[in-house]
C-alpha positions as CSV (number, residue, x, y, z in Angstrom):
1,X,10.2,-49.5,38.4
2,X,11.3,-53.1,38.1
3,X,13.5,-54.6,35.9
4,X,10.7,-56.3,33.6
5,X,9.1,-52.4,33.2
6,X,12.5,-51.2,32.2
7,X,12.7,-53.7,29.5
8,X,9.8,-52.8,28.1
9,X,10.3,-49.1,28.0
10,X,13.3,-49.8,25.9
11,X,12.2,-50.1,22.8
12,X,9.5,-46.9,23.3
13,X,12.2,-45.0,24.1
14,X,14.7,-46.0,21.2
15,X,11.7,-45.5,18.5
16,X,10.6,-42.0,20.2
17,X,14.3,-41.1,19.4
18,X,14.7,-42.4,15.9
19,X,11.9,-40.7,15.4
20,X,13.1,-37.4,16.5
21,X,16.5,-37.6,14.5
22,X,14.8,-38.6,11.0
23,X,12.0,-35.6,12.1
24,X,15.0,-32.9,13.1
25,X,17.0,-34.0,9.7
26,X,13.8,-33.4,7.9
27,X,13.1,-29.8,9.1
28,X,17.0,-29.2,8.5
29,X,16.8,-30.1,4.6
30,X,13.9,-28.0,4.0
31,X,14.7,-25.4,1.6
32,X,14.1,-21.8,3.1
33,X,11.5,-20.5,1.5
34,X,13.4,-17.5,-0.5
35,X,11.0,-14.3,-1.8
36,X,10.8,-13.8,-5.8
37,X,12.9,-11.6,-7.3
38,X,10.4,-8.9,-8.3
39,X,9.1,-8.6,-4.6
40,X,12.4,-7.7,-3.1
41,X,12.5,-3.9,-2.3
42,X,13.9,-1.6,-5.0
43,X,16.9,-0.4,-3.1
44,X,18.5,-3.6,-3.8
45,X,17.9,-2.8,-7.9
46,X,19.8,-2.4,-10.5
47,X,18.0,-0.1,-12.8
48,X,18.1,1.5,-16.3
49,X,15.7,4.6,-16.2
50,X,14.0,6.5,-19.1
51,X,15.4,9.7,-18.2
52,X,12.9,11.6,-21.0
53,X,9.9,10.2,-19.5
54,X,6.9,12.5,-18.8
55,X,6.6,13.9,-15.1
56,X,4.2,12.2,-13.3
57,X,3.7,9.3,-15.5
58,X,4.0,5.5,-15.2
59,X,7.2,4.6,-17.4
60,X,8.9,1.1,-17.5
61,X,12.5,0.5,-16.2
62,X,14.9,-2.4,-16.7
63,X,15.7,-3.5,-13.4
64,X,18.0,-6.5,-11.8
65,X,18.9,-7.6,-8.2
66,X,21.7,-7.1,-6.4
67,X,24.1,-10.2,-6.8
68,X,24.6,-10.4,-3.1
69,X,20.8,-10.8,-2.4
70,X,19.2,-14.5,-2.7
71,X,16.1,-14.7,-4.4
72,X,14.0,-17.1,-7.0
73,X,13.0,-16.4,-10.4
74,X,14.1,-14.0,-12.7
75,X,16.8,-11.4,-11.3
76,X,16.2,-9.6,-13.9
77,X,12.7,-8.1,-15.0
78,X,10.8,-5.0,-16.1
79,X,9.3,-2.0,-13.3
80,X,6.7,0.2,-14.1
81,X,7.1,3.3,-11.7
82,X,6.4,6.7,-11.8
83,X,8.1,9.3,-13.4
84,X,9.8,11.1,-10.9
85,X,13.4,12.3,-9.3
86,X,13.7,11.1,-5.6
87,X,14.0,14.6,-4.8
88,X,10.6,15.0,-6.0
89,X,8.8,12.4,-4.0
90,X,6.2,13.3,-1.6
91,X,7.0,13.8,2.4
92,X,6.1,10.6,3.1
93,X,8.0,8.7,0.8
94,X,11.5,9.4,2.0
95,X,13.1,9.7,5.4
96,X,15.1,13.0,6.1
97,X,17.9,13.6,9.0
98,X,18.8,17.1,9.7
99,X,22.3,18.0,8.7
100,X,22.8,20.9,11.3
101,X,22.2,21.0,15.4
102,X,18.6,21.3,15.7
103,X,17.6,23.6,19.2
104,X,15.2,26.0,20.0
105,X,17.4,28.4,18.8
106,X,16.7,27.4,15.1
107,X,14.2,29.1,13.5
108,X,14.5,28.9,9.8
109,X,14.5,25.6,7.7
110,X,17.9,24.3,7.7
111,X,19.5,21.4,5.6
112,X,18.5,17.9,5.6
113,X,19.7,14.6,4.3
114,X,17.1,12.3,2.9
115,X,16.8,8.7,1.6
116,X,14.2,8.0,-0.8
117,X,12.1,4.8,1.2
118,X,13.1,1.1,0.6
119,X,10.3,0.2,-1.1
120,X,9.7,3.2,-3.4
121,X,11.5,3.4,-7.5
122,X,12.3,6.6,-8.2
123,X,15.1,8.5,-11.0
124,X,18.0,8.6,-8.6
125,X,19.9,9.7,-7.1
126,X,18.1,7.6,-3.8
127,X,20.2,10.4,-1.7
128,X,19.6,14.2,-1.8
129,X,19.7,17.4,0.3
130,X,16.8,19.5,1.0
131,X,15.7,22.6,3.6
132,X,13.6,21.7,6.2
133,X,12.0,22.7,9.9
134,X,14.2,21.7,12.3
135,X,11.8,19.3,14.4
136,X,13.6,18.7,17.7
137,X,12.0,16.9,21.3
138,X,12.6,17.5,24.7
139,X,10.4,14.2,25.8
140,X,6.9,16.3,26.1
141,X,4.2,14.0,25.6
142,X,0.9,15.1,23.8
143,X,-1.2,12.4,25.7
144,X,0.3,13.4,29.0
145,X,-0.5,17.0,28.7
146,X,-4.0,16.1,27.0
147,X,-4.9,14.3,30.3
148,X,-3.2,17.0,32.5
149,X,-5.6,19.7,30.7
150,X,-8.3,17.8,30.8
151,X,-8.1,16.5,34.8
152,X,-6.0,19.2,36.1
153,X,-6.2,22.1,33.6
154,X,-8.0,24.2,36.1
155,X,-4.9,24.5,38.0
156,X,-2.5,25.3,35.2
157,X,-0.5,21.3,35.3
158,X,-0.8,21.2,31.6
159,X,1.0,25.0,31.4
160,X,3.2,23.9,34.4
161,X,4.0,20.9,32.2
162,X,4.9,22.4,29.3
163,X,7.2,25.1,30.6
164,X,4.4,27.8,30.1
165,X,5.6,28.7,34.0
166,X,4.0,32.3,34.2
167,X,0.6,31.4,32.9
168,X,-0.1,28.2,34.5
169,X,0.7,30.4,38.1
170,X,-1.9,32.9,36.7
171,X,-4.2,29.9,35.7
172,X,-3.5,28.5,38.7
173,X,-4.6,31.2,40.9
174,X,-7.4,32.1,38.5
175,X,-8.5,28.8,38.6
176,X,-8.1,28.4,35.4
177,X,-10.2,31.3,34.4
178,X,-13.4,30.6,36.5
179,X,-13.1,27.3,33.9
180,X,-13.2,29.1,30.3
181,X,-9.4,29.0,30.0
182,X,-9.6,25.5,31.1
183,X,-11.3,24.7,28.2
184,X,-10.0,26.9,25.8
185,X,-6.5,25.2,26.6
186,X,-7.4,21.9,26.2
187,X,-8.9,22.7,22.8
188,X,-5.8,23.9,21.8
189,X,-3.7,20.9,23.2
190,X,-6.5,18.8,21.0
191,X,-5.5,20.5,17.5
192,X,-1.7,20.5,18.4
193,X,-1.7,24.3,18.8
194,X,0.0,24.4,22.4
195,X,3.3,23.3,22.2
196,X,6.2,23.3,24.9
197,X,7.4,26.3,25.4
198,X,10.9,25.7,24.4
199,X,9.6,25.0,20.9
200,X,10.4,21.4,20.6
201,X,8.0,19.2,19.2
202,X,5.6,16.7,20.9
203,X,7.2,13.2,20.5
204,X,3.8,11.8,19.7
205,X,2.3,14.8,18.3
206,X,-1.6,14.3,17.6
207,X,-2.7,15.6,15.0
208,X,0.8,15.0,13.2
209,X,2.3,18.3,12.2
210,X,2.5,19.5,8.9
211,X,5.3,18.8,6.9
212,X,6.8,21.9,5.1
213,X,6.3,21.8,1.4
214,X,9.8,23.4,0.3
215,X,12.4,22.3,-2.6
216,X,14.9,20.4,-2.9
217,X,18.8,21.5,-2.9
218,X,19.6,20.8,-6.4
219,X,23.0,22.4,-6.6
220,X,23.8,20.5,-10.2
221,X,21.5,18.7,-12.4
222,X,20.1,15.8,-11.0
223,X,21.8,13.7,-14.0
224,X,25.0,14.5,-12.8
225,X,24.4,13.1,-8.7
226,X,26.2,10.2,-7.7
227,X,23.7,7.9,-5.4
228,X,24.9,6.0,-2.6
229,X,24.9,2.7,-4.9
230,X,25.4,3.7,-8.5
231,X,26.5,6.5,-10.8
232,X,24.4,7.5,-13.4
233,X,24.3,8.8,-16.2
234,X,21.2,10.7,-18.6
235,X,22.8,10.7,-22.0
236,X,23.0,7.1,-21.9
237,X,19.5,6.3,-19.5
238,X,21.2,4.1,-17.5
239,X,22.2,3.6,-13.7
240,X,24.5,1.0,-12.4
């Protein structure tokens, strides 16, 4: 490239890069786009509940944001949520870790700490105890010993698999029962009936197993709990 070329790639150059500074200080200045007040999840919230409400009903709470949270419009704002101790939410609305070892050698329920979800409202406290199984997992897949039944279950792989070691050698050498244990096996790996024989649970059981519908540990009054944010207290309705 000559000298004359050079010259008149110059000024290309110089505008493609003023250009690209007033473009990058541009995207720099632009305000992130912050989420409304009222759409950030109520664990950040401040709340003051209608301890007499009725069970089960929709009641209204006076809520605000945490001041350490950024948000835009009002931070604080009314909820309608239903009436309802965290304690008493449904299994699937709060996340439970068990307390105590859980082994094979754990039979009965055993005591759990559970956090109400993120994105649920609920009568504190957000933090409570309560008995349940103790689901444990060794690693045994569901879908590996689905296929195993279903490609090798005449010779015992998915009872080999599983730790079932006496009946998958007398499937094995009964060829997995001239073909009707075959089957029957892999029905019951289908429903979630055959399970390692260790008792662990299948890390991606199918169908889910059930949850155990038992109480919570409500050793005081729930009034009287002290949640991992705020104290609260019933006589006055409020918790902050």
């Amino acid at each position: 490239m000559g000298m004359r070329e050079c010259t008149y790639l110059f000024p290309v150059v110089f505008f493609l890069a003023i250009v690209g500074v007033v473009l990058a200080d541009a995207y720099s200045a632009t305000p992130i786009p912050y989420p409304p007040c009222k759409d950030i999840a109520p664990i950040h919230y401040h709340c003051s509940f209608n301890f007499s409400c009725r069970a089960g009903m929709p009641v209204n709470a006076t809520c605000s944001v945490d001041n350490n949270v950024t948000c835009t419009g009002d931070r604080a704002f009314n909820v309608t949520h239903r009436c309802a101790y965290c304690y008493q939410l449904p299994a699937d609305q709060h996340v439970c870790e068990a307390e105590e070892p859980c082994s094979s050698g754990v039979a009965s329920p055993v005591l759990h700490r559970c956090f109400a979800a993120s994105d649920v409202l609920c009568l504190p406290p957000r933090s409570f105890q309560k008995l349940a199984t103790c689901d444990f997992t060794t690693g045994k897949s569901w879908r590996t010993t689905m296929i195993l039944s279903v490609v090798l279950g005449g010779f015992g792989a998915d009872r080999f698999y599983l730790g079932h070691m006496g009946w998958g050698t007398l499937k094995l050498f009964s060829f997995g029962g001239l073909g009707i244990w075959a089957l029957t096996d892999a029905l019951l790996v289908a429903i979630g009936y055959l399970r390692p024989a260790d008792g662990s649970a299948f890390y991606d059981p199918h169908p889910p197993a059930p949850r155990p519908r038992v109480p919570a540990v409500a050793s005081l009054p729930p009034a009287w709990h002290t949640s991992d944010t705020a104290t609260c207290n019933r006589d006055a309705g409020t918790c902050g």
